[in-house]
N, C-alpha and C positions, 0 to 999 in steps of 0.2 A: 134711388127711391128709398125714403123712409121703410122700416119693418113695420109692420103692424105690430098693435101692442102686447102679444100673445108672443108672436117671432123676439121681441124684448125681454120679456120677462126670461123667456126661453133659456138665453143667454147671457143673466146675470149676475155677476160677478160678488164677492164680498171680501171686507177687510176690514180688519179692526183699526180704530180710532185711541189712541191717548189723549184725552181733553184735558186742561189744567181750565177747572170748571170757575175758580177764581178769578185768572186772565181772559177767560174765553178764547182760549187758543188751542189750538192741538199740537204737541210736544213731537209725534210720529204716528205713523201708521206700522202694524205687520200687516202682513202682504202675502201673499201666497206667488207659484208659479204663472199664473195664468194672469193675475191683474200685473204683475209687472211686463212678462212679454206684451200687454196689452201698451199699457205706458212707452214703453219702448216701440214698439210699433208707430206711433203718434208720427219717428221721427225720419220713416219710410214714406210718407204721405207729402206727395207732390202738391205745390202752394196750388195750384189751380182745382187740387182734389177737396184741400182745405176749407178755400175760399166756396167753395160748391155745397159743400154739406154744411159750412156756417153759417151761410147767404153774406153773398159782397157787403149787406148793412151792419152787420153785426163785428165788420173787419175795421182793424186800429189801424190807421195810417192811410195808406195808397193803394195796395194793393186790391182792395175791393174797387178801387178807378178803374185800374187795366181789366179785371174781370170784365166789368161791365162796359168798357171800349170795345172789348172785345165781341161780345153779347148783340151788341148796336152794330156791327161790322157785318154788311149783308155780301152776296157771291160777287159784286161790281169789286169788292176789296181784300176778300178773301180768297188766297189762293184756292183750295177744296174744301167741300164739307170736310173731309179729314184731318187739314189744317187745323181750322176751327176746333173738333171735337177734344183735337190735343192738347188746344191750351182749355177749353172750356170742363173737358172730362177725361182727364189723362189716365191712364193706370192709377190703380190707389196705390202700390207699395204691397207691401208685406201681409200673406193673410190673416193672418192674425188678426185684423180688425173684424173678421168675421169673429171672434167673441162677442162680437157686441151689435152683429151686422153693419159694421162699417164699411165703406166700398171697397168689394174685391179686387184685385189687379185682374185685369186684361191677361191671358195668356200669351208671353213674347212671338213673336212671329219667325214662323220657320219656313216658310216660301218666302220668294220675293221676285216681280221680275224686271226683267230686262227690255230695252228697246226692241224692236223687230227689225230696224236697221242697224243693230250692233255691225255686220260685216261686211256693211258697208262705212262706216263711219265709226272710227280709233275711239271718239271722246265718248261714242254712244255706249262702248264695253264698259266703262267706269261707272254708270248709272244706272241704279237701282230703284226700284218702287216698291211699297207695301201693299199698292193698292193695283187692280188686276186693271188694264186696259187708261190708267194715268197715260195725258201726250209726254210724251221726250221732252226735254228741259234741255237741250239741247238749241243752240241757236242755228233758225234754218233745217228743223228736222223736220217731219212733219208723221214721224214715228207714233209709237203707241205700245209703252210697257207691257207686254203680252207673251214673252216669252218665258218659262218658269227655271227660277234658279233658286236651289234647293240650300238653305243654311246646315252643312252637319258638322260633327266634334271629330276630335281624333279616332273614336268608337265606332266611327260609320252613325249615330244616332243624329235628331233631328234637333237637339238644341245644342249650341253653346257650353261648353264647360262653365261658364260664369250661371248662364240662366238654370244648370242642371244645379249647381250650388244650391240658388235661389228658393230653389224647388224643394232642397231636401230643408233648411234652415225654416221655410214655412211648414214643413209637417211635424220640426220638433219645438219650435221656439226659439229665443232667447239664452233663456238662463234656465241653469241648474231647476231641478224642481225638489231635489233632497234637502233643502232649507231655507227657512222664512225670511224674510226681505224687512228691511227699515224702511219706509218711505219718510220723508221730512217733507212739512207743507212746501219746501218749495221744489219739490218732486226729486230731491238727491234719493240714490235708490244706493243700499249698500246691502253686505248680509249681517243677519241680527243675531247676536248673541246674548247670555245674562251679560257677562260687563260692559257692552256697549249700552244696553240698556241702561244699566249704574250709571256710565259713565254720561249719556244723555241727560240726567236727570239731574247729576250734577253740572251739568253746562249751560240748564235752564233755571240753577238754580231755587228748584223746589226740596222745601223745608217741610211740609206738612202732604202727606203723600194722601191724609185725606182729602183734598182737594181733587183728586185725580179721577179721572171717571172712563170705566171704559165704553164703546160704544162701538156698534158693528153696523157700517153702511154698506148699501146695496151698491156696485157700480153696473148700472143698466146701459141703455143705449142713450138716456138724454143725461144722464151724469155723464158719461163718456164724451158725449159730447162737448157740456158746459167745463169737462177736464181741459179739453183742449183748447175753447175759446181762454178761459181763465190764463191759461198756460202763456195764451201770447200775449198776454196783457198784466201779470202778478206776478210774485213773488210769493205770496200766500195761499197757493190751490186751492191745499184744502181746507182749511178753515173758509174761504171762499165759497165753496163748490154744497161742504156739506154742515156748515154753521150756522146757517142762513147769510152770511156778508159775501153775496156773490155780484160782484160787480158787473153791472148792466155798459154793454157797448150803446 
């Protein structure tokens, strides 16, 4: 679900603009900590997460086909609602896009169970479910996942080492936050110093630095957005996104 436009504002972002007001281009972006972990974030977001928050129409290529095969595919064809929900609303990824209320991840799951004929049936031990009372997939069972088997780490705790990672990397970010970011329209992200800035400038060969203009744009939740459609479709972001030359799907 969209935020409403208060929950938006709430949580938005800014970064400066280098325009070459001559070219109408923009040479780079600085950037702070938070609009880049933002950017980076983009690249945790599962395609059917994608496809959901840009709607299937607004998607270059195929991929908005299978979303919506899959949309049209009622319970005659679909293994479980759960199936479905996976490919149509998977986990988003990384929180982070909660800067912009982008869609949260789902919490990993730390139960799971097991058949009720497990001891009866060798192949029934091997299979697991997320979902509490799924039949056994089993051929010839005629079981019903009900028994609870508990996911823990070497700690005795209830997730995963991997997902405990996960965890701690969404409450710090990314990157560094002690120094300012380069962004390039076509979203290369490096760290910015005075001579790479020089050295930028002469790469764009600008001669008249009054031409240059700076400008600080907002990145909200529908810039955020139109970052991301842009992204799978240009080379150019940001002049794209905040130029006005943003390219309609």
């Amino acid at each position: 679900m969209a935020p409403t436009t208060s929950d938006a504002s709430a949580s938005t972002l800014s970064m400066k603009l280098l325009v070459d007001t001559k070219a109408s281009r923009v040479l780079y972006a600085e950037a702070g900590k938070d609009v880049v972990d933002f950017l980076f974030s983009l690249l945790t977001l599962p395609v059917g997460t994608v496809v959901k928050i840009l709607s299937k129409d607004s998607m270059v290529g195929s991929v908005g086909n299978l979303y919506g095969s899959v949309e049209k595919l009622d319970e005659t064809y679909v293994r479980s609602d759960d199936a479905k929900d996976a490919l149509l609303a998977p986990a988003g990824g990384y929180n982070g896009g909660k800067l912009l209320q982008l869609p949260e991840p789902e919490p990993a799951p730390t139960e799971f169970y097991r058949c009720t004929n497990a001891s009866s049936y060798t192949e029934c031990q091997n299979l697991l479910s997320e979902v509490y009372g799924d039949r056994c997939t089993r051929k010839n069972c005629n079981g019903k996942m009900t028994t609870v088997m508990k996911l823990v780490d070497s700690s005795g705790g209830g997730r995963s080492g991997g997902v405990s990672a996960a965890s701690t990397i969404a409450g710090t970010g990314f990157v560094q936050g002690v120094v300012t970011y380069t962004v390039m329209d076509d979203l290369k992200v490096a760290p910015m110093s005075t001579i790479s800035g020089i050295t930028l400038l002469n790469t764009f060969g600008i001669t008249d630095i009054g031409t240059l203009q700076e400008k600080t744009v907002q990145v909200g939740y529908d810039e955020g957005l139109e970052i991301l459609r842009v992204a799978l479709q240009s080379k150019t972001v940001l002049p794209d996104v905040f130029l006005g030359k943003k390219r309609k799907a």
